[in-house]
C-alpha positions in Angstrom: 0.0 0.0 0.0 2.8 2.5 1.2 4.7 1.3 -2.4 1.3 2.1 -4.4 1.0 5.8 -2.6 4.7 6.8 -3.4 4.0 5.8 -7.1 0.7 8.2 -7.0 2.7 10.8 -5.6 5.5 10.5 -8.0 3.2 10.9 -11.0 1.8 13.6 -9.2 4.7 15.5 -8.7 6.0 15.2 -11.9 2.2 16.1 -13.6 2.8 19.5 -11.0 6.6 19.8 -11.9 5.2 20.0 -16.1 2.7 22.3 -15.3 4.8 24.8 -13.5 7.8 24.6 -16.2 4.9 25.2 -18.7 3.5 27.9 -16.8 6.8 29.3 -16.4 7.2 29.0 -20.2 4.1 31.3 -21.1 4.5 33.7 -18.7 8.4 34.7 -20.1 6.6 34.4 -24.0 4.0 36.9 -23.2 6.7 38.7 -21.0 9.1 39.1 -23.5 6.4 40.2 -26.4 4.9 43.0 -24.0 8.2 44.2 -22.8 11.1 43.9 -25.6 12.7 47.5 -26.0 14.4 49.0 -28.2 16.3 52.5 -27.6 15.7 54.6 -30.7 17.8 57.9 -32.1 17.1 58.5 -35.4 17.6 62.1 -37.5 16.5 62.0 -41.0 16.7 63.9 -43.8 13.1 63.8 -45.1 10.6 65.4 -47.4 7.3 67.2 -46.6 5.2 67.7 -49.3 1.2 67.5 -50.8 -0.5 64.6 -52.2 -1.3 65.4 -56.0 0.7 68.3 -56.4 4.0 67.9 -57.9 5.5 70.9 -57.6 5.6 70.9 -53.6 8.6 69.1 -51.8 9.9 70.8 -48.9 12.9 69.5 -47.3 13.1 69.0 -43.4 14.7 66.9 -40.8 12.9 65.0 -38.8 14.0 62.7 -35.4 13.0 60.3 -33.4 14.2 59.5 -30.0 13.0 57.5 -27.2 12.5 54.0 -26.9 10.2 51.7 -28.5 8.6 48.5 -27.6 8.0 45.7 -30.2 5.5 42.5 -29.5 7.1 38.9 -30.1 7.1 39.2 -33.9 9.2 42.4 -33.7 6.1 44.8 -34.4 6.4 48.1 -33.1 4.1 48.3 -30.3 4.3 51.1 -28.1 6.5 54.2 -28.8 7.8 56.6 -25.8 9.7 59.7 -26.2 9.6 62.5 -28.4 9.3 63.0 -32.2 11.1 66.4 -33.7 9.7 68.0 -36.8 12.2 70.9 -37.6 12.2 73.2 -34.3 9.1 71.3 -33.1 9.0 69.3 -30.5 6.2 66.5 -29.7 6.4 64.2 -26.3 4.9 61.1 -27.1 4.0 58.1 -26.0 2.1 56.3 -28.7 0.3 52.8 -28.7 1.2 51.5 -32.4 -2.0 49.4 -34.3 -0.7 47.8 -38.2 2.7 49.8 -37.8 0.6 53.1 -37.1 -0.3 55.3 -34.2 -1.8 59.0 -34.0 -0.2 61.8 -32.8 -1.6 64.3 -30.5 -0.2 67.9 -29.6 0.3 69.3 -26.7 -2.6 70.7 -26.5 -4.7 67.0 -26.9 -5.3 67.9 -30.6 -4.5 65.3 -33.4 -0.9 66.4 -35.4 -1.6 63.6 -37.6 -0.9 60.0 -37.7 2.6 58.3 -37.5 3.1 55.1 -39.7 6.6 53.3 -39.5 8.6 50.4 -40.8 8.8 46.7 -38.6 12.8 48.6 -37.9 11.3 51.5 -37.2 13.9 53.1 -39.3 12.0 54.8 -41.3 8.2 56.6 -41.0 5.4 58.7 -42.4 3.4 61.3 -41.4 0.1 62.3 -42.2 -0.7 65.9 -41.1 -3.8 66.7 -40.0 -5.8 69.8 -41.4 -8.8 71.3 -40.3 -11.6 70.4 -42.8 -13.1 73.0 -44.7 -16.6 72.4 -42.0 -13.8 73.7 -39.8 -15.2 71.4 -36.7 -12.3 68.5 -37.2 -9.1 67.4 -38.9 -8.5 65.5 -41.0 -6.2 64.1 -43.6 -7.0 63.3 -47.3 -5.3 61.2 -49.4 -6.2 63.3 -52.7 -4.4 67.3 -50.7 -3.2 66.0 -48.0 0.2 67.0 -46.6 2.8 64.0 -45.7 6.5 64.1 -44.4 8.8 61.1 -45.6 12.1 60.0 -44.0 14.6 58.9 -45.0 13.7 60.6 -48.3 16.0 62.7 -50.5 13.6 63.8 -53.2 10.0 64.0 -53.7 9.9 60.5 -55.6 11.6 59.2 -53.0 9.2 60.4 -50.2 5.9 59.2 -52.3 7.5 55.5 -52.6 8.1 55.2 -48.9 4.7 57.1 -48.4 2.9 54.0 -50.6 4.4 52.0 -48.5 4.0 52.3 -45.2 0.7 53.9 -45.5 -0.4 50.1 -47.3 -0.2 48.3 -43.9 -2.8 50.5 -42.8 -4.9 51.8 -45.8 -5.3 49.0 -48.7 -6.8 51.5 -51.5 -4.8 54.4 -50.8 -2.0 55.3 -53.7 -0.1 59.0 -53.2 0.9 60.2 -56.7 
């Protein structure tokens, strides 16, 4: 009998020993993909300029620095620090949904919307306008105004534009 309750408790133990390791195991997988970070210091030449209208491309540097967190698959996630667009400075912490996240002044109004790379190496920005109801803002695919980086030329900047702004937007093409 005392031989028959030791075996019972051996299985047992070993059934609890598994299910702890394997409890163990999840928790560090859905650790890891909540909390990987990345420390991020990026200054790019870039290119502001308007959907549809060829004869606008504006240089401008933009950076990013701060630190970014990416999920298991190495998808931005969450973004905290700040984002410089010539002499302006935005503090951000942004919460990233397909590679994009909005970004909001100081002053709780929207800037526009952020869209980067999986290396978050390199972005777009869609600035938001006030609409001609003048009650929101908005941005349009057909006017609206976009900065690129790293972009050297206005080609450039509506290539990298098309693509970033596909992992949100399916039907959207800047020309």
């Amino acid at each position: 009998m005392v031989e028959k309750l030791k075996g019972i408790y051996a299985k047992y133990r070993i059934g609890v020993n598994l299910g702890l390791i394997w409890l163990v195991l999840v928790i560090s997988v859905v650790g890891y993909s909540w909390y990987t970070t990345h420390k991020v210091e990026i200054v790019k030449d870039g290119i502001m300029y308007q959907a549809a209208n060829n004869e606008i491309a504006i240089p401008i540097v933009v950076g990013i620095q701060g630190k970014y967190f990416t999920t298991l698959g190495g998808k931005p996630k969450r973004f905290e620090g700040q984002i410089i667009v010539d002499d302006d400075i935005f503090p951000y912490t942004i919460h990233f949904h397909s590679n994009m996240g909005v970004l909001l002044t100081t002053y709780g109004s929207t800037y526009g919307d952020l869209h980067v790379s999986d290396e978050f190496d390199s972005f777009t920005i869609t600035i938001s306008k006030l609409r001609e109801d003048a009650r929101s803002k908005g941005w349009s695919s057909s006017n609206g105004w976009i900065i690129s980086a790293p972009a050297g030329n206005r080609k450039e900047a509506v290539n990298l534009s098309n693509k970033l702004l596909s992992k949100y937007y399916r039907y959207i093409e800047i020309k």
